[in-house]
C-alpha positions as CSV (number, residue, x, y, z in Angstrom):
1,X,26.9,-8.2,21.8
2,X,26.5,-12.0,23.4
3,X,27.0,-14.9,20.7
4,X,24.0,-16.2,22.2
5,X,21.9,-13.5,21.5
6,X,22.6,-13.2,17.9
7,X,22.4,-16.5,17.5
8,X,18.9,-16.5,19.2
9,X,17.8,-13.6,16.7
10,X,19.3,-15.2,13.7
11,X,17.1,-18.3,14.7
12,X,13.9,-16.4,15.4
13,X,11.2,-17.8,13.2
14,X,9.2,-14.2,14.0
15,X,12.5,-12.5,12.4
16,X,12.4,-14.8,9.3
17,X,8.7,-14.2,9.1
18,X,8.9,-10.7,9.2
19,X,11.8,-10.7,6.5
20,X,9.2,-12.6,4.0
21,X,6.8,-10.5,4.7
22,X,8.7,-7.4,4.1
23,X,9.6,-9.0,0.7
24,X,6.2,-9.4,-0.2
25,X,5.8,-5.9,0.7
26,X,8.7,-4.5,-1.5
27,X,7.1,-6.4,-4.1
28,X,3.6,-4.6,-3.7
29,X,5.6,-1.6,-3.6
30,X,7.1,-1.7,-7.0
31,X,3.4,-2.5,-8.2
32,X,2.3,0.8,-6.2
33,X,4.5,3.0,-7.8
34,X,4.1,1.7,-10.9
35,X,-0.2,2.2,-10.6
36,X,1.0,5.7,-8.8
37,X,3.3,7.0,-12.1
38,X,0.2,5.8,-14.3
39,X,-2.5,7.5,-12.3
40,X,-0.1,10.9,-12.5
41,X,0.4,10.8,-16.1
42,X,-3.6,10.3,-16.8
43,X,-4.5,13.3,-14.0
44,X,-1.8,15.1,-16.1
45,X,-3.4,14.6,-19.2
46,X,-7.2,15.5,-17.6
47,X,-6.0,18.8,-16.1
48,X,-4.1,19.8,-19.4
49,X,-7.3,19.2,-21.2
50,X,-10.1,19.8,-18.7
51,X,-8.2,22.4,-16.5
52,X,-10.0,20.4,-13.6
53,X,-8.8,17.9,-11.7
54,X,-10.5,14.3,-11.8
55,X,-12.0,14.2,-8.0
56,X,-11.6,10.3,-8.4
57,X,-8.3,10.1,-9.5
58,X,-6.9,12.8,-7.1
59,X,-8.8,10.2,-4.5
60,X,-7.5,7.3,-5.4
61,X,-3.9,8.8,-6.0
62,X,-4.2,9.6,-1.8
63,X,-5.4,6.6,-0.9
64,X,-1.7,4.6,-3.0
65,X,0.4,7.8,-0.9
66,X,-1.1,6.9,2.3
67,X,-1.0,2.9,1.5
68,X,2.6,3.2,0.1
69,X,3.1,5.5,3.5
70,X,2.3,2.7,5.8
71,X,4.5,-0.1,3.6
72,X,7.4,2.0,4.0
73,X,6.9,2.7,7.8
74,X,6.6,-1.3,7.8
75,X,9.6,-1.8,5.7
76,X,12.1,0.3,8.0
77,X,11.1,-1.3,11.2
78,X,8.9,2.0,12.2
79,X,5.9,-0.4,13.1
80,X,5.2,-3.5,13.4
81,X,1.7,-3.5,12.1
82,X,1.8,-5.2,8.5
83,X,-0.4,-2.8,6.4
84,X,-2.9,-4.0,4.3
85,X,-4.7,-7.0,3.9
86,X,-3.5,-7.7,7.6
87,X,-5.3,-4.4,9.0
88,X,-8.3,-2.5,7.1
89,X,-7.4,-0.4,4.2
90,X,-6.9,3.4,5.0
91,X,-9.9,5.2,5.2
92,X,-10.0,8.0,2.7
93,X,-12.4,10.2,4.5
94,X,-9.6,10.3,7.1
95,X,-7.3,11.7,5.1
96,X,-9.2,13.6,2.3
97,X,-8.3,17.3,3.3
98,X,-11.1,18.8,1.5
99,X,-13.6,18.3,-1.2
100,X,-12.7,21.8,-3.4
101,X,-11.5,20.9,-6.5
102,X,-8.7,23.2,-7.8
103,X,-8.7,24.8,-11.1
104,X,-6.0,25.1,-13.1
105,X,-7.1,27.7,-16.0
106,X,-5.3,31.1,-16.8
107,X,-5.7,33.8,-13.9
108,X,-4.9,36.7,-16.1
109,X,-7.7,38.1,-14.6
110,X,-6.9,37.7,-11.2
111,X,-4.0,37.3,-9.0
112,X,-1.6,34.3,-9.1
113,X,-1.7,32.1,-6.4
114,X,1.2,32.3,-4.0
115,X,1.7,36.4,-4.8
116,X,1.9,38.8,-2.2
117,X,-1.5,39.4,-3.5
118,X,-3.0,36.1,-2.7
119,X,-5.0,36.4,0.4
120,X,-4.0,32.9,1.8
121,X,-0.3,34.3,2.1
122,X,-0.6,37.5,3.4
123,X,1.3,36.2,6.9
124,X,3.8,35.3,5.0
125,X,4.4,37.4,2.3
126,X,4.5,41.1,3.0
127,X,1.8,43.0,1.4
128,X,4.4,46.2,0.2
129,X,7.1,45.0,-2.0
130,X,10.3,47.3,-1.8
131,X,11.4,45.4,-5.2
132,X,10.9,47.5,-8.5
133,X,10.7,44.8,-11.3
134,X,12.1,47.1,-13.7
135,X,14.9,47.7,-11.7
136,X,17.9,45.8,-13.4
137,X,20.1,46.5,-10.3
138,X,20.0,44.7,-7.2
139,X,19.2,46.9,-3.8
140,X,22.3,49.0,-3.2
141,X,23.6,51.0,-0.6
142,X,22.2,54.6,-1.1
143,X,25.6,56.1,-1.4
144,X,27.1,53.3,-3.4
145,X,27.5,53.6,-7.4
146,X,25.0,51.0,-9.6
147,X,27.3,51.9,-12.7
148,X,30.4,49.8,-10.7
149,X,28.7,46.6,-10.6
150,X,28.3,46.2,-13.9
């Protein structure tokens, strides 16, 4: 690379701008995560009591992922958009997959989410399972001997 050119980068007011900025932004970071671990812990704490999630919280908790989200992309050159308070704050409607609230209470009623039993992953899992859980050997050859892998 040309002396001059990496002496014209080096120089670059817009590069030295860019390089406070992104401090700033590591900075906010640490805060973020910090606000992110607390909000976890407390919609830890609701769910083990409530079984619910807190619809605020969980809110919230997307809008610091998609905030953090657009730092980082700031922070490794992948834009060069500075993220909030220079642009509007993400807007959680455009991000919010879905109002449902999920439950977390004992299914011994019903099945367990992700089963073969679980409607929403029946292309995935296959709805006859060859597997025997009381079977303490694994699948075997029908001619071989389950007494020689012991």
């Amino acid at each position: 690379m040309d002396q001059d050119k990496v002496k014209q980068n080096v120089l670059s007011g817009r590069q030295w701008l860019r390089m406070l900025f992104m401090a700033g932004y590591i900075l906010a970071s640490w805060v973020l995560t910090l606000v992110l671990l607390a909000t976890i812990l407390v919609q830890t704490l609701i769910v083990l009591i409530t079984g619910e999630t807190n619809h605020n919280l969980r809110r919230f908790g997307i809008l610091c992922g998609v905030f953090m989200h657009q730092i980082i992309h700031f922070l490794v050159y992948g834009s060069d958009d500075k993220p909030f308070p220079f642009t509007e704050f993400p807007d959680i409607d455009a991000v919010d997959a879905g109002e449902e609230t999920p439950k977390y209470s004992d299914q011994s009623s019903g099945s367990k989410p992700g089963t073969a039993s679980d409607p929403d992953y029946d292309d995935v899992v296959a709805s006859s399972d060859s597997v025997d859980p009381d079977d303490d050997y694994p699948a075997t050859d029908a001619g071989s001997d389950p007494e020689r892998l012991r």
